[in-house]
C-alpha positions as YAML, in Angstrom:
chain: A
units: angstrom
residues:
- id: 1
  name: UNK
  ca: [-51.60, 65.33, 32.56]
- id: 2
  name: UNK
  ca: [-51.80, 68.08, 30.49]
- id: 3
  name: UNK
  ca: [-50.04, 70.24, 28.39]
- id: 4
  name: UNK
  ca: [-46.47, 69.78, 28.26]
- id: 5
  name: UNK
  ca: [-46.48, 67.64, 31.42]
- id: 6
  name: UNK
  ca: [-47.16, 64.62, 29.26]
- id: 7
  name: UNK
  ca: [-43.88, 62.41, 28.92]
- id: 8
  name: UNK
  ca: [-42.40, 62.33, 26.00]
- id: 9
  name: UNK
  ca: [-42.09, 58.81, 24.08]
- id: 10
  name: UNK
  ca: [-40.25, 58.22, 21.35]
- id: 11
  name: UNK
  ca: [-41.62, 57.38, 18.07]
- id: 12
  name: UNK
  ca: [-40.09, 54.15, 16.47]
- id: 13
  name: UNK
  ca: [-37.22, 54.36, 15.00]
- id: 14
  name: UNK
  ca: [-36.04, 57.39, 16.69]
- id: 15
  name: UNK
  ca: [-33.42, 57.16, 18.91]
- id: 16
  name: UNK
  ca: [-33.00, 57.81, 22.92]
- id: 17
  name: UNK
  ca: [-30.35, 60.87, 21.99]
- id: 18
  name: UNK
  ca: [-31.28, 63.81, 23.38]
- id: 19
  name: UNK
  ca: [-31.20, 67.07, 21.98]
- id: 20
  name: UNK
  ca: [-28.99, 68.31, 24.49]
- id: 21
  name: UNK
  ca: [-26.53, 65.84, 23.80]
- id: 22
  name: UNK
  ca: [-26.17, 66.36, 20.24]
- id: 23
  name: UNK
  ca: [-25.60, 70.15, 20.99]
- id: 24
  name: UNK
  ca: [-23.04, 69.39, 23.30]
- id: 25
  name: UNK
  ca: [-21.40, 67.22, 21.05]
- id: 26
  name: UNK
  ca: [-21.37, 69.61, 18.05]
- id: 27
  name: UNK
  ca: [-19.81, 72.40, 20.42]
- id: 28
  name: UNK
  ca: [-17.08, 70.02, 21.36]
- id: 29
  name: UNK
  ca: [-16.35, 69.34, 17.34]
- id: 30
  name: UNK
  ca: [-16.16, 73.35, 17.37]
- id: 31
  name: UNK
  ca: [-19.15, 73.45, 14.31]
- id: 32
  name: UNK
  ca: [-21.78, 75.06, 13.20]
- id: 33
  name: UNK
  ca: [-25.23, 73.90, 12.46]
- id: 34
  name: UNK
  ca: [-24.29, 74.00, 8.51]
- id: 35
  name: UNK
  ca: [-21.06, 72.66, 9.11]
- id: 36
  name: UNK
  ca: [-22.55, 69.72, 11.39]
- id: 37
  name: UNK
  ca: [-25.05, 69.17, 8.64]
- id: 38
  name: UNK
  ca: [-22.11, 68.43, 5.94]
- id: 39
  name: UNK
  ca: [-20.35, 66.51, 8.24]
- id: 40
  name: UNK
  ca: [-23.38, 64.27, 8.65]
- id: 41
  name: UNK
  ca: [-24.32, 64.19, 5.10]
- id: 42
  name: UNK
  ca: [-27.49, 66.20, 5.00]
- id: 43
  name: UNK
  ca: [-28.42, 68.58, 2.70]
- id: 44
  name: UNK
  ca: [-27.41, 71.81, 2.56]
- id: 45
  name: UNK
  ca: [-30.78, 72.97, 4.79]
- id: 46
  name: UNK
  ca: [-30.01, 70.33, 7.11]
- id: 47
  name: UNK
  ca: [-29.22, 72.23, 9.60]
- id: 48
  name: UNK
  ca: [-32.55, 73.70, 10.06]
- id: 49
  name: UNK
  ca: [-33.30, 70.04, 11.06]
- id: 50
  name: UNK
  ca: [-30.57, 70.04, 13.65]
- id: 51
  name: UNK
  ca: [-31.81, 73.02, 15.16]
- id: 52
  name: UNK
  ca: [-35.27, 71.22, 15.40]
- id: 53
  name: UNK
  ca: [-33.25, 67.89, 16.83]
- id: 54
  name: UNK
  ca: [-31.11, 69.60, 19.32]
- id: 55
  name: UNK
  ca: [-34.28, 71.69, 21.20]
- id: 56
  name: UNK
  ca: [-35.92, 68.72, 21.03]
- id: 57
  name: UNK
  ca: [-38.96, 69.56, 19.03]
- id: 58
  name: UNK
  ca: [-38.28, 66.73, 16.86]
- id: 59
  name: UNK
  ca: [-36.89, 63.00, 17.90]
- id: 60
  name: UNK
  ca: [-33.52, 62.21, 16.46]
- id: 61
  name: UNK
  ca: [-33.60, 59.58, 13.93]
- id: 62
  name: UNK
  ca: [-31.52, 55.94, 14.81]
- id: 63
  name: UNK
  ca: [-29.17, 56.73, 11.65]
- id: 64
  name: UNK
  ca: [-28.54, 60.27, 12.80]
- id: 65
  name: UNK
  ca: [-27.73, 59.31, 16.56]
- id: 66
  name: UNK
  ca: [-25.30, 56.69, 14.74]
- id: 67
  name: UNK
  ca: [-24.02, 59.10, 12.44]
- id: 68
  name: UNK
  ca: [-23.39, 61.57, 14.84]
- id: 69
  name: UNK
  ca: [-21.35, 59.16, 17.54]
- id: 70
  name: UNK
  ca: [-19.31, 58.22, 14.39]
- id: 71
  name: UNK
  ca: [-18.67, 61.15, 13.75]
- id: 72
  name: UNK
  ca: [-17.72, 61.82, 17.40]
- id: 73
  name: UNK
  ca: [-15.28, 59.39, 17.05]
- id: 74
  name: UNK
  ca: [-13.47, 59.81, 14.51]
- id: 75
  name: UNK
  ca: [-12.57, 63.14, 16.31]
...
């Protein structure tokens, strides 16, 4: 394998939350990146971390994927 055809494994403690899924669910709340970022009590930049998380450059964090279904939720 080379390249991106390598699988992807996730470090520990990341969670198995995709990207996608986190986008999808942020859409369905109806807010932005910033907004999502407040909502999950990251700093004010935090969304440039979401952005990261939700095209999957970066694994999403346990707490986060927690955060984020509590969030969903309480919806």
């Amino acid at each position: 394998m080379k390249g991106n055809d390598a699988p992807y494994l996730h470090p520990v403690g990341s969670s198995s939350m995709a990207g996608h899924e986190m986008w999808k669910m942020r859409k369905q709340l109806g807010l932005t990146g910033r907004e999502f970022a407040r909502a999950l009590g990251m700093s004010p930049n935090g969304y440039k971390r979401i952005r990261e998380w939700e095209a999957g450059r970066r694994p999403i964090p346990r707490s986060m994927a927690a955060r984020v279904h509590r969030l969903e939720a309480m919806a």
